[in-house]
N, C-alpha and C positions, 0 to 999 in steps of 0.2 A: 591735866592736859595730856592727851592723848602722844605718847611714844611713839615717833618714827622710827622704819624699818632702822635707820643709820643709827638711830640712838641706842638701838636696842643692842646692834652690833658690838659696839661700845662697850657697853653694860656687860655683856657676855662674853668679851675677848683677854686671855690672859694677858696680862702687860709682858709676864717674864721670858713668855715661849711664843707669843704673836698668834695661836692656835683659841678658837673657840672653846668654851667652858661644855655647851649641849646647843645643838641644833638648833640656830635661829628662825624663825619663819621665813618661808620664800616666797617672794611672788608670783602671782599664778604665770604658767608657763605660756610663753609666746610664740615658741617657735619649738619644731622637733628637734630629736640632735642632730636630721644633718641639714638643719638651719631653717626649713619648708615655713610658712607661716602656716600655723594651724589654721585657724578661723578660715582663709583662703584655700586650704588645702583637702581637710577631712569634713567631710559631709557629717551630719547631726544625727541620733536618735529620730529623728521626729521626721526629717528628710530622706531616711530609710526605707522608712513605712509603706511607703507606697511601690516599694520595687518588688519582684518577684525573688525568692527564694532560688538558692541553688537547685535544692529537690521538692517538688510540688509547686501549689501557687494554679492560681486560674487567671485568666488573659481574658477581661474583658472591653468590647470595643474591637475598634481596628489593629491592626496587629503592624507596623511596619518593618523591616528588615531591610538591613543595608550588607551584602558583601554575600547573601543565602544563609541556610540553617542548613545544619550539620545535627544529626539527632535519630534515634532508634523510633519509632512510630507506630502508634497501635490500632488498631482498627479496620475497618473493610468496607468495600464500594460500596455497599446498600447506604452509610451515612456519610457517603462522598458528596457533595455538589457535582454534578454532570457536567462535562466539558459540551460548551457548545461551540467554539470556536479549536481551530487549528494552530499551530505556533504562527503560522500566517495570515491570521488574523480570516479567514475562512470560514463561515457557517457549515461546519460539519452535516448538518443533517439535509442540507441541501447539494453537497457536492459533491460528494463522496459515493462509491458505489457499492452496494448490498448485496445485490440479486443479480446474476447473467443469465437470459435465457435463449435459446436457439432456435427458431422452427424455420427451416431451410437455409435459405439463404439471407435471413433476417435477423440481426442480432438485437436482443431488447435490452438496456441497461436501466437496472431500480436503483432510485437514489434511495437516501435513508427515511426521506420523510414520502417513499410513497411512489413521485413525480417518478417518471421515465421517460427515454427517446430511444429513438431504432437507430441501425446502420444496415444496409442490405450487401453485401460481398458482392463485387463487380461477375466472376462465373464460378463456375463448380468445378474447373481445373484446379487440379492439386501438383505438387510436383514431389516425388521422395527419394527417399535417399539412394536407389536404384538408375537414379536421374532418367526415369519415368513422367512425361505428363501425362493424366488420364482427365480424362470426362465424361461423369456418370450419369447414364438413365438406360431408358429401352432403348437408343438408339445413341451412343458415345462410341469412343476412341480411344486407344492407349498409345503413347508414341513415345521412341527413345530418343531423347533429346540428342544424343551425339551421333547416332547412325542417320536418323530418320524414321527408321521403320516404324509402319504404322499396321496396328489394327483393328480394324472399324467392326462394326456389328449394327443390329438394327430390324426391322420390320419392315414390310412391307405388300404389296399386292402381285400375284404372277400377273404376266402380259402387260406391266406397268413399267414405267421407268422412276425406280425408288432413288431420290438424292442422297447423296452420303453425308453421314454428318459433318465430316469434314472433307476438304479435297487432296486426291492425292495429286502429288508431281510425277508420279510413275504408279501408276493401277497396275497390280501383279496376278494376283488369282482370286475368284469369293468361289463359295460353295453355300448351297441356304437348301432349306427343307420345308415342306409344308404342315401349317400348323394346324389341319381340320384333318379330324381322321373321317374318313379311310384314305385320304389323300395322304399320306407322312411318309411316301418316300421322298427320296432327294428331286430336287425342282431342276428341271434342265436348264443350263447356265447359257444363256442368249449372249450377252453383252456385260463388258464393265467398262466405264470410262473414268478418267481422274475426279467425274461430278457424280455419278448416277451409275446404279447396278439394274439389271432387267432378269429375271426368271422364267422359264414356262413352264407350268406342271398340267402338260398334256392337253394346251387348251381352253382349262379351266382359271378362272377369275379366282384365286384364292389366298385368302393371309398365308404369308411365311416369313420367315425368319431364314440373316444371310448372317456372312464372317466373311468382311472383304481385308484382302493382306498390299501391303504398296509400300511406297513411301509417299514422305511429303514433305 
């Protein structure tokens, strides 16, 4: 008949000193020493197997991550996936802009995939830090924003009444010249009004060029 653990005890314990003889067999362990039940607590050989390693290991499948990855990373864009979206959830290659280009008064903006639209600037006054407005071509203005003072420039015909590009409130002096030689002296000064300058170079119908001084 097969010995119980308690029989065995028995068998093995001195009567005189209450103390075991040698080591009786124990039963397999049920709990840690600080009481945990194993079975519920420590994962298996076998249930191991499938987790990844401190150092190395390959991840295959979907990868999820709860809280970010913290970690040193190796490699470069060429075996990146491309972002097509923004953290806003935006089609990057249709929103965003690549290419600005200028021609006058016309501004071209290039998306990334291509597509573009214009804006065109309401005029060609600028204003800087001299507190200067100007407006540029053959026939513009410069004026100091705090005094007033203006001065106009421009084209025009003798014996005509040339408009100015802008109007003065007070027309002060022009002086203009003719622009066909042999006519290149100074044009005789007729008339200046706050709208219109007039020239005569002796008679003759001929392109010149003025410098009218005023405010405005």
């Amino acid at each position: 008949m097969q010995a119980t653990v308690e029989a065995v005890k028995v068998l093995l314990k001195d009567p005189s000193t209450g103390t075991y003889l040698i080591p009786y067999l124990a039963e397999a362990a049920k709990v840690d020493k600080n009481g945990n039940e194993i079975t519920g607590t420590y994962a298996t050989k076998a249930e191991l197997a499938n987790y990844l390693s401190l150092a190395g290991g390959t991840v295959t499948g979907a990868l999820s991550v709860g809280g970010g990855i913290t970690a040193s990373l190796n490699g470069n864009a060429s075996s990146a996936t491309k972002a097509t979206q923004d953290s806003a959830g935006q089609q990057i290659n249709s929103t965003y802009i690549k290419n600005v280009s200028v021609n006058g008064r016309t501004i071209t903006f290039t998306r990334g995939d291509g597509t573009t639209f214009t804006i065109t600037t309401q005029d060609t006054v600028t204003t800087n830090s001299s507190n200067w407005s100007v407006s540029n071509g053959t026939n513009g203005w410069a004026r100091d924003n705090s005094t007033g003072f203006t001065i106009q420039w421009g084209q025009g015909t003798t014996n005509t009444y040339t408009q100015l590009p802008r109007n003065f409130t007070w027309a002060f002096r022009a002086v203009g010249s003719a622009n066909t030689a042999p006519n290149t002296d100074n044009c005789i000064f007729k008339e200046l009004s706050n709208t219109h300058v007039k020239f005569d170079q002796y008679g003759h119908n001929i392109a010149h060029s003025y410098i009218a001084v005023g405010l405005s």
